[in-house]
N, C-alpha and C positions, 0 to 999 in steps of 0.2 A: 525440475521445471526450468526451461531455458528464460531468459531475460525478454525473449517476445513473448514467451507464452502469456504471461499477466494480458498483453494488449492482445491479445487474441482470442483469449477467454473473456475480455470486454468487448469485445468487436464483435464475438459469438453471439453475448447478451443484446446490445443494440440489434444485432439481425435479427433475432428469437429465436436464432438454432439452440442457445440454451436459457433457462430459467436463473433470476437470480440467484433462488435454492442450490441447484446444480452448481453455479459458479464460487456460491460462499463455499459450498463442503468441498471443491478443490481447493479452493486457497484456504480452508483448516488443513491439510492436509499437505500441504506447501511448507517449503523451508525459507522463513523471510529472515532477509539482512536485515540486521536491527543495527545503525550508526550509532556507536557513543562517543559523544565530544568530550577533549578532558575537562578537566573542571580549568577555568581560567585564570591565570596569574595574576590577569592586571586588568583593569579599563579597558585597557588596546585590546587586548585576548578577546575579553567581552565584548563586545562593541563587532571582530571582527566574525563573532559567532554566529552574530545575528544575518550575517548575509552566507543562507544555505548553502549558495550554490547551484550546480548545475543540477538536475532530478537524476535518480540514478533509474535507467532503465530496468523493470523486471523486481522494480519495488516498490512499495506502497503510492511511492510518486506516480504510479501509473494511476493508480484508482483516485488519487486527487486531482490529478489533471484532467482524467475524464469528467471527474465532477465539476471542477469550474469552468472546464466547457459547456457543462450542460447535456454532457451524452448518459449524465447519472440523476437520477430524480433522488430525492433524500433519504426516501426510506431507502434505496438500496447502496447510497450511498453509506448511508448506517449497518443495512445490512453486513454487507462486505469490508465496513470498518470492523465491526464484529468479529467475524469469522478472521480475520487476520491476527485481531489480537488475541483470538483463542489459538491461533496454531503457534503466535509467539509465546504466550504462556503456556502451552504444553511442552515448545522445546525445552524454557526454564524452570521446568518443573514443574510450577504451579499451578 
């Protein structure tokens, strides 16, 4: 799945070409980048951890940014939290 596709399968859901349903069981079925920070050395480390950064296109930052726009109601806001971390725990095994 390309780095547009996330916003374009929200952009699908906003228009109603697709169903929320439809859009969770693609992103189960999606390979998501999972970022892990290292653990921090010092204060400084910590402190610089706390500022994320830019969102990285084509990952979950898509599905929150649509939500605090308000182009996501809650429950599918949840929904599609869901389905994401079920496709992250199927890569890790679990």
């Amino acid at each position: 799945m390309s780095a547009s596709e996330v916003a374009d399968l929200l952009a699908a859901l906003r228009a109603g070409r697709l169903s929320v349903d439809e859009v969770a069981e693609r992103f189960r079925r999606r390979s998501w980048v999972v970022a892990r920070r290292p653990a921090p050395r010092s204060y400084a480390e910590m402190a610089a951890q706390q500022d994320v950064g830019a969102d990285v296109p084509g990952s979950f930052d898509d599905v929150v940014a649509a939500y605090d726009r308000g182009e996501l109601t809650r429950e599918q806001y949840r929904k599609l939290a869901h389905a994401v971390a079920d496709a992250i725990n199927a890569e890790a095994g679990g």
